[in-house]
C-alpha positions as CSV (number, residue, x, y, z in Angstrom):
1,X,137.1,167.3,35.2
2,X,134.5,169.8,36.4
3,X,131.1,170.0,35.4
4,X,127.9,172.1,35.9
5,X,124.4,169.8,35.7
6,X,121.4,172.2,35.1
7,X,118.0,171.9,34.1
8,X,114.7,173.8,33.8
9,X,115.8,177.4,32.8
10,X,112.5,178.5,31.7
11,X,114.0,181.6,29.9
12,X,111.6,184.5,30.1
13,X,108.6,182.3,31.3
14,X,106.4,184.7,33.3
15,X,106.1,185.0,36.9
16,X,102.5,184.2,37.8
17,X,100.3,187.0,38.7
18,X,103.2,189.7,39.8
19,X,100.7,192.8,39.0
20,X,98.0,191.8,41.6
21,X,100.6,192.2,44.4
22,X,100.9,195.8,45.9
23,X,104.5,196.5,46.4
24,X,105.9,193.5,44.2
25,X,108.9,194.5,42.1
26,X,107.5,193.0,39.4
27,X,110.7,194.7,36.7
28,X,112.7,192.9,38.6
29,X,110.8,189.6,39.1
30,X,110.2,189.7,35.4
31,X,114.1,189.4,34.5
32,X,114.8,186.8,37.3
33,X,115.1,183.5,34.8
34,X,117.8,185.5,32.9
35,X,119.4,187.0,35.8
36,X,119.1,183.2,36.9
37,X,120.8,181.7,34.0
38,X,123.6,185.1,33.9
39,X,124.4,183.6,37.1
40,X,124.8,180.6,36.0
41,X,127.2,181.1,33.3
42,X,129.1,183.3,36.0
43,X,129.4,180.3,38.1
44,X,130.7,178.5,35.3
45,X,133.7,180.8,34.6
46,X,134.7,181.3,37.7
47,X,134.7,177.6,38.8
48,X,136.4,176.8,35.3
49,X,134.6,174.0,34.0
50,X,134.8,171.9,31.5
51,X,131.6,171.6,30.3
52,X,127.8,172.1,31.0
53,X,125.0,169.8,30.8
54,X,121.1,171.5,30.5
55,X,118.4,168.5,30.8
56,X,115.6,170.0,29.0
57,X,112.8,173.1,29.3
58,X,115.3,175.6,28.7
59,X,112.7,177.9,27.3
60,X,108.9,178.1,28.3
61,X,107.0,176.6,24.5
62,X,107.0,178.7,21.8
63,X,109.2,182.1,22.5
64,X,107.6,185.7,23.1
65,X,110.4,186.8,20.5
66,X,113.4,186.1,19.0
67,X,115.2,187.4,22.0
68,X,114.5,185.1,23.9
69,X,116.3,183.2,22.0
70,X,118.7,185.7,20.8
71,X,119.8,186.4,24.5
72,X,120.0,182.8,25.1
73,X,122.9,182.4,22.2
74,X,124.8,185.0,23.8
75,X,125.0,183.9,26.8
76,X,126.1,180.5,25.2
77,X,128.6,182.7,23.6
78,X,130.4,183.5,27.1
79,X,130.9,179.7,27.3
80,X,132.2,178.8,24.0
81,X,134.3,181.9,24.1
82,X,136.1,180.5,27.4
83,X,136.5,177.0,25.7
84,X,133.9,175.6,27.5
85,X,131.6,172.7,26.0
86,X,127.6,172.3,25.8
87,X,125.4,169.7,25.7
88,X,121.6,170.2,26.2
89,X,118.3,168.1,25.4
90,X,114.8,169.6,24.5
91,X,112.5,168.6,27.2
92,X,108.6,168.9,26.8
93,X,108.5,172.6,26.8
94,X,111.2,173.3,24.5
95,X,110.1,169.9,22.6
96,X,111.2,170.3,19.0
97,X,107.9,170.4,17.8
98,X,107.4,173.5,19.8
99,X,110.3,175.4,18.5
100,X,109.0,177.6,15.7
101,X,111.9,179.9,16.0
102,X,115.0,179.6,15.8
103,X,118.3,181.3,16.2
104,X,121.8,179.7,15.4
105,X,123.6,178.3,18.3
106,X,127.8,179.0,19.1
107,X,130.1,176.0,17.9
108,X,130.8,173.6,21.0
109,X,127.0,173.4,21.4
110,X,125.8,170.2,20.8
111,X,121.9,169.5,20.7
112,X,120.9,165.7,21.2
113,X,118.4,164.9,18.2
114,X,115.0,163.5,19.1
115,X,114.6,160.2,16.8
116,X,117.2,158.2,19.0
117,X,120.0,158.9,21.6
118,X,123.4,159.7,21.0
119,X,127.0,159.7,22.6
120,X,129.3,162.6,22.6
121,X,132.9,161.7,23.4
122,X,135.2,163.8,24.6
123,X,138.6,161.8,24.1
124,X,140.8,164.4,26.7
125,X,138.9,163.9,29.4
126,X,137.7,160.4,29.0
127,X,133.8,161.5,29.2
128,X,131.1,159.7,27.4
129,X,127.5,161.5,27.3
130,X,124.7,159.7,26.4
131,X,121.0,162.0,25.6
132,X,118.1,162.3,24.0
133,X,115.3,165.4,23.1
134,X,112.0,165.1,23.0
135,X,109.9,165.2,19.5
136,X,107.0,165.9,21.3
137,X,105.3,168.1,24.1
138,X,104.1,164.5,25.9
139,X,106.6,161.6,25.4
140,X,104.8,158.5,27.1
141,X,107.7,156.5,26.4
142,X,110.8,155.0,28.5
143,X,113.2,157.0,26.6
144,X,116.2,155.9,29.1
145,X,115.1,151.9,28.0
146,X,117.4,152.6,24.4
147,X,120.5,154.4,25.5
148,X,123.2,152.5,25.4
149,X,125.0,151.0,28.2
150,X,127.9,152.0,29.7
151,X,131.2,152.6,27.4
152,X,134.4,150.8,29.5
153,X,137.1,152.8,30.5
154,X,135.3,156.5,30.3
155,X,133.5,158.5,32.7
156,X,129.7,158.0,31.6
157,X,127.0,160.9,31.9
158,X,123.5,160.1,31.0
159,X,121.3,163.1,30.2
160,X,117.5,162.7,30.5
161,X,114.4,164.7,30.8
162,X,111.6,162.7,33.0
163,X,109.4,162.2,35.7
164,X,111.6,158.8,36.6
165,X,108.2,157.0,38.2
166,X,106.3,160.3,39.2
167,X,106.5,163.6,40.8
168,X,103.9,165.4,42.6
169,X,103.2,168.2,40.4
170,X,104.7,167.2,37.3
171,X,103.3,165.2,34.5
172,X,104.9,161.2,33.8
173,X,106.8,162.0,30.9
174,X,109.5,159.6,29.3
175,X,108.5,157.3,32.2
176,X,111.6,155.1,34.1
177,X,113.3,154.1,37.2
178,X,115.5,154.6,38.7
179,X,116.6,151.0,38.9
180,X,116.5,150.9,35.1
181,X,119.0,154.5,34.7
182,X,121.5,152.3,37.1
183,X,121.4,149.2,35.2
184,X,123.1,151.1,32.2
185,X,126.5,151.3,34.2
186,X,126.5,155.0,34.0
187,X,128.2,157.1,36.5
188,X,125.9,159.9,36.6
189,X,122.3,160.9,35.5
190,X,121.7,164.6,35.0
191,X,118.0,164.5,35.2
192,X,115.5,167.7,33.9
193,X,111.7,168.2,34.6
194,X,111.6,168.0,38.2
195,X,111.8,171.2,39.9
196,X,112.4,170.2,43.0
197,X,115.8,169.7,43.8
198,X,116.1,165.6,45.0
199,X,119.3,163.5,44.8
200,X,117.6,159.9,43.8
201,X,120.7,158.0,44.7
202,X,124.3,157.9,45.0
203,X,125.4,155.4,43.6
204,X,125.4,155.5,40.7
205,X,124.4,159.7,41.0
206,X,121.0,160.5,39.9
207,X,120.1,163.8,40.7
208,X,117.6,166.3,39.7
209,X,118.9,169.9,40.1
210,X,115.7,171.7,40.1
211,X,115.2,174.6,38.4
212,X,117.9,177.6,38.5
213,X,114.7,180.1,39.3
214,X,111.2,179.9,41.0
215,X,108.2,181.2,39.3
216,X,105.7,180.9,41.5
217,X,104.8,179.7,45.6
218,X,104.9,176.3,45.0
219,X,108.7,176.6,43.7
220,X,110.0,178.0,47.4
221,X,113.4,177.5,48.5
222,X,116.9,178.0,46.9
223,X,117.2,177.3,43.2
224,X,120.2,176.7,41.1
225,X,122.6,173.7,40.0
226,X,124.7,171.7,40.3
227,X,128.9,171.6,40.3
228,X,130.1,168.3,40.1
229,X,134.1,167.3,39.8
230,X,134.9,164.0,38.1
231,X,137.6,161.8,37.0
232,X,137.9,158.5,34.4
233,X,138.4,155.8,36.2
234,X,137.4,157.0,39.7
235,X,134.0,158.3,39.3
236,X,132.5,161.2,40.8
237,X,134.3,162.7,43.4
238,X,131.8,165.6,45.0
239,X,128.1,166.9,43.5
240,X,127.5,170.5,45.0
241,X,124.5,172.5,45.1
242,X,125.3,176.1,44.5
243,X,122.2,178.1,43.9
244,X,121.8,181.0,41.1
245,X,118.5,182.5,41.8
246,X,117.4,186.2,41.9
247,X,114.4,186.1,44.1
248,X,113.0,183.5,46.4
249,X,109.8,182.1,47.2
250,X,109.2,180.9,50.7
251,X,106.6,180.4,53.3
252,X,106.4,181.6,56.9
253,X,104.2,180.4,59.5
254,X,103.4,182.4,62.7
255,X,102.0,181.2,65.6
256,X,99.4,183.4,67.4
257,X,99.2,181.3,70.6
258,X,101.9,183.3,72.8
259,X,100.9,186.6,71.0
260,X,98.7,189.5,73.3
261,X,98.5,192.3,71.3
262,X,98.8,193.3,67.4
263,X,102.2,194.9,68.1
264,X,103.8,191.5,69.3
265,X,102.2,189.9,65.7
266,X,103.8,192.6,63.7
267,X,107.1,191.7,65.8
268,X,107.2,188.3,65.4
269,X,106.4,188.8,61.7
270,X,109.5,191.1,61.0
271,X,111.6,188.6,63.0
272,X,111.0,186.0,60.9
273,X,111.2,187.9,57.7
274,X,115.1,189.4,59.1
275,X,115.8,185.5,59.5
276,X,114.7,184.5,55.8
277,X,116.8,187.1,54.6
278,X,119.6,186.4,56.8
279,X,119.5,182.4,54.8
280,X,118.9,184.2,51.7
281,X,121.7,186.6,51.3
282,X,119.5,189.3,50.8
283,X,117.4,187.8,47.8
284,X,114.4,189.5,46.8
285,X,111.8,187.7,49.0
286,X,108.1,186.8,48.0
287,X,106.5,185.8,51.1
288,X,103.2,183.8,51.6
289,X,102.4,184.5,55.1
290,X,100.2,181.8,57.4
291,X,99.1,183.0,60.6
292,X,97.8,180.1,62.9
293,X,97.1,179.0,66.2
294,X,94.6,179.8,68.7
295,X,94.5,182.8,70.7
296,X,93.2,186.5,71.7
297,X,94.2,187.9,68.6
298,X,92.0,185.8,67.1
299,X,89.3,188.6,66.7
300,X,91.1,191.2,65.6
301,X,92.8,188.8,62.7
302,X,89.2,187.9,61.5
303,X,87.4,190.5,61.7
304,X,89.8,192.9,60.3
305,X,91.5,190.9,57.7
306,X,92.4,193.4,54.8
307,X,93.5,195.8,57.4
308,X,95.7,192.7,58.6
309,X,97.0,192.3,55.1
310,X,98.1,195.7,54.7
311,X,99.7,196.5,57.8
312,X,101.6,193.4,57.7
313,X,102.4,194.0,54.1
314,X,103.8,197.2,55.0
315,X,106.2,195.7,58.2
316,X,107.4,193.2,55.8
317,X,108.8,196.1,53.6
318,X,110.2,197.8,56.7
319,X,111.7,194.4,58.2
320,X,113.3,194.0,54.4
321,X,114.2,197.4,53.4
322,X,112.0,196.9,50.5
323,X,113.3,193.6,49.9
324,X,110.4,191.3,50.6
325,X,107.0,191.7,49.7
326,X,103.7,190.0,50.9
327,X,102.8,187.4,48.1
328,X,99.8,186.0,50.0
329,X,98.0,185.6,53.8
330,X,96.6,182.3,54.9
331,X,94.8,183.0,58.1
332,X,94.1,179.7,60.0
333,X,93.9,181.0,63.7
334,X,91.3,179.5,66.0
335,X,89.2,181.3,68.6
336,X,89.4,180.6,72.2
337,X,86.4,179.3,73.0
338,X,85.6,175.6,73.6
339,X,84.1,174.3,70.9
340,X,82.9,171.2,72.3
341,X,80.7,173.2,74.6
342,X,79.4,175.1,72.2
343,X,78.6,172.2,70.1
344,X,76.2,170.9,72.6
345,X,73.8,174.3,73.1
346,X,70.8,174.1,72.1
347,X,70.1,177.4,70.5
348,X,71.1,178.4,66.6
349,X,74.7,178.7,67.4
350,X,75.1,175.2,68.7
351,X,73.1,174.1,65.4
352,X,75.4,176.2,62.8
353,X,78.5,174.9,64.4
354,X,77.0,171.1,64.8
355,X,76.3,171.8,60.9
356,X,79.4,173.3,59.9
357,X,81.5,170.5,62.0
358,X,79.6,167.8,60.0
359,X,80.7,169.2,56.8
360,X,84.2,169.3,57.8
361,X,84.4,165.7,57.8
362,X,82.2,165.1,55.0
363,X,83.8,166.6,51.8
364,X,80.7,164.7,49.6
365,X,77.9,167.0,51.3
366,X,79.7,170.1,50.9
367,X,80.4,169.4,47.3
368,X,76.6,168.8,47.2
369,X,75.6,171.8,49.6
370,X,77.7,174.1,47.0
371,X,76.4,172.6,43.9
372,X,73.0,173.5,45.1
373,X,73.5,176.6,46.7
374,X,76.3,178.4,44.5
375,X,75.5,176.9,41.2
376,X,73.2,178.9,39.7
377,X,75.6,181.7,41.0
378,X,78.9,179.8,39.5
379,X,77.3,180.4,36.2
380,X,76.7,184.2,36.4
381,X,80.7,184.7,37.2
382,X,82.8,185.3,34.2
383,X,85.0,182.2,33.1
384,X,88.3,184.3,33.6
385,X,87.2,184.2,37.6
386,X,85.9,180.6,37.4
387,X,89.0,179.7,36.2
388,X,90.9,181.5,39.0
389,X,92.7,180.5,42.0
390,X,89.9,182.2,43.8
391,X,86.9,180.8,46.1
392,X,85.1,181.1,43.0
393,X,86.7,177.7,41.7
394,X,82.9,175.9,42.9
395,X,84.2,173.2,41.8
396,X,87.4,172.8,43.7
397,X,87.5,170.8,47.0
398,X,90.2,172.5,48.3
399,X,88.5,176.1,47.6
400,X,85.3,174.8,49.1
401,X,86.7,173.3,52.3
402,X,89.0,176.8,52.9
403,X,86.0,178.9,52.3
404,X,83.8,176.7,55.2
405,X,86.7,177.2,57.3
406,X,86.9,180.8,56.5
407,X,83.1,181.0,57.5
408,X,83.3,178.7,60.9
409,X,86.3,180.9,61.8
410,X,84.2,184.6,61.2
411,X,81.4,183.0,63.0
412,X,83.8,181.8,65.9
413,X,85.4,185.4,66.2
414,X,81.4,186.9,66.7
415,X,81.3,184.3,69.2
416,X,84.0,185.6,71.0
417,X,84.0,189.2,70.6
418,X,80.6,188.7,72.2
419,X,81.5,187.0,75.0
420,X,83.9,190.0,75.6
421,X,81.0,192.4,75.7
């Protein structure tokens, strides 16, 4: 037997912030979950399987519409139409609490209720599944503690939505282990709410497919499912990763340290973007962009930022044929100067950087420093900025430690252009 393990369609859920991008294709982006799951069913049909297991969040909460929903059932349709089986659980997006629409399903779709697991049989292939929705947006309990153990003589699937013992990143719903899914004797666990693709163990399976499209730059990499042949009384003979997304989020980190002149940055860029593509098959690419090191270009990164952003923007388009866009610039590049020489003057500068240096290492001050200094200010900013992925989160230590670094590295590039006059 053949079957496809996927989880965390998100159908429709929006891809984060798409309009404050210049040059995003943000039509596109937006249909990339459907496009996703089109390609999923694809997959299916032309590999011929038998039948298809979706471990929860198929949608993203409540839907925009009913089509949503509407576009979900046909796609269903394709599947049931080639004789081929589904069996899905709610997670805690999808929970069915959350599910004030609804639109009928095809036959051959089975939904696993909520109150207490169930096992689907299917008698020609000698396949036991075993699953359970959630009732709720946050299920604290072990859900995987009641299904039933393994049934002898038939290929058992377990089908779970959970955090297993904690994900970075995701909250600790339907709690477990993975000790505990391989006490039940089952032969494979097609796991949902991870989006992070991760194969727990092999034997038994327990794998978490990810989800079949990224949303956002913390979701980077391929994205897709999982294709896994089977047979009663042997097991599982091969899980394969075959991914089904539209558009890719990655990272790319350039090194200024070899680089002399803006020309060799803007080559090295559009190399590295030619070689993302090349591993991508020519997926739309949104690209966050660090640029690092320590070097002469230094200056000219620093002080010149925004004109930075745009230019490389713009050889990122040319590198891709249109195909990538600039989703974000880190700039982390050090001057070259010697610090710890310029630590020990005894003038202003040598005080600022003494200062700034002390901070570094002492997250509690600048916390403090910020309250005092910024909060009055923090209060005069509108909530929507304050609640922002923007130096304006005061209260973020993260924000607060990239904007001192931010600040030590302008004052390091005065340093230096100075030093060159």
């Amino acid at each position: 037997m053949r079957f496809i393990h996927c989880a965390d369609i998100h159908l429709d859920s929006p891809l984060r912030g798409l309009e404050v991008y210049a040059g995003a294709p943000a039509n596109e982006m937006r249909r990339a979950t459907r496009r996703a799951f089109a390609r999923l069913v694809d997959l299916a049909l032309e590999r011929s399987v038998d039948f298809v297991l979706i471990a929860g969040d198929i949608f993203d909460g409540d839907w925009p519409d009913f089509n949503t929903g509407l576009y979900f059932a046909s796609q269903l349709r394709r599947l049931t139409d080639a004789d081929i089986r589904i069996f899905l659980t709610y997670g805690n997006h999808d929970a069915l609490s959350k599910l004030t629409k609804s639109v009928p399903l095809p036959q051959k779709v089975y939904s696993f209720p909520a109150k207490t697991p169930a096992t689907q049989i299917i008698e020609s292939l000698g396949v036991a599944i075993h699953g359970q929705s959630f009732a709720t947006e946050a299920v604290s309990s072990d859900l995987a503690a009641t299904y039933p153990t393994a049934l002898a003589g038939l290929l058992n699937i377990g089908v779970l939505h959970t955090a297993l013992s904690g994900r970075e990143g995701h909250q600790p719903y339907a709690p477990t282990t993975a000790d505990r899914l391989a006490d039940k004797g089952y032969d494979y666990w097609a796991l949902g709410h991870v989006h992070k693709r991760e194969i727990v163990r092999e034997s038994p399976w327990i794998v978490f497919p990810g989800n079949t499209q990224g949303r956002h730059a913390r979701e980077t990499g391929a994205k897709g499912c999982m294709v896994v042949d089977a047979e009663a009384g042997v097991g599982i003979r091969s899980v394969e990763f075959v991914p089904t997304d539209l558009a890719r989020w990655q990272h790319l980190l350039i090194d200024i340290s070899g680089l002399s002149s803006e020309d060799d940055l803007h080559a090295a860029v559009q190399s590295e973007v030619r070689n993302a593509q090349a591993t991508a098959d020519d997926r739309i690419l949104a690209l966050r962009l660090t640029l690092a090191g320590r070097g002469s270009l230094h200056h000219a990164i620093v002080s010149h930022r925004e004109a930075i952003r745009a230019q490389l923007a713009a050889s990122i388009g040319e590198a891709s044929s249109g195909n990538a866009w600039l989703e974000k610039i880190r700039i982390q590049v050090t001057a070259p100067l010697d610090l710890p020489r310029l630590k020990e003057r005894d003038d202003p500068i040598g005080l600022l950087i003494r200062s700034i240096s002390a901070l570094e290492e002492d997250p509690k001050a600048l916390n403090a420093l910020a309250a005092s200094v910024l909060g009055d200010l923090g209060q005069k900013i509108p909530p929507e900025l304050r609640a922002s992925d923007s130096i304006w989160a005061l209260d973020s230590t993260t924000a607060l430690a990239e904007a001192l670094a931010s600040a030590k590295e302008r004052l390091l590039a005065a340093i230096a252009a100075e030093d060159d006059e």
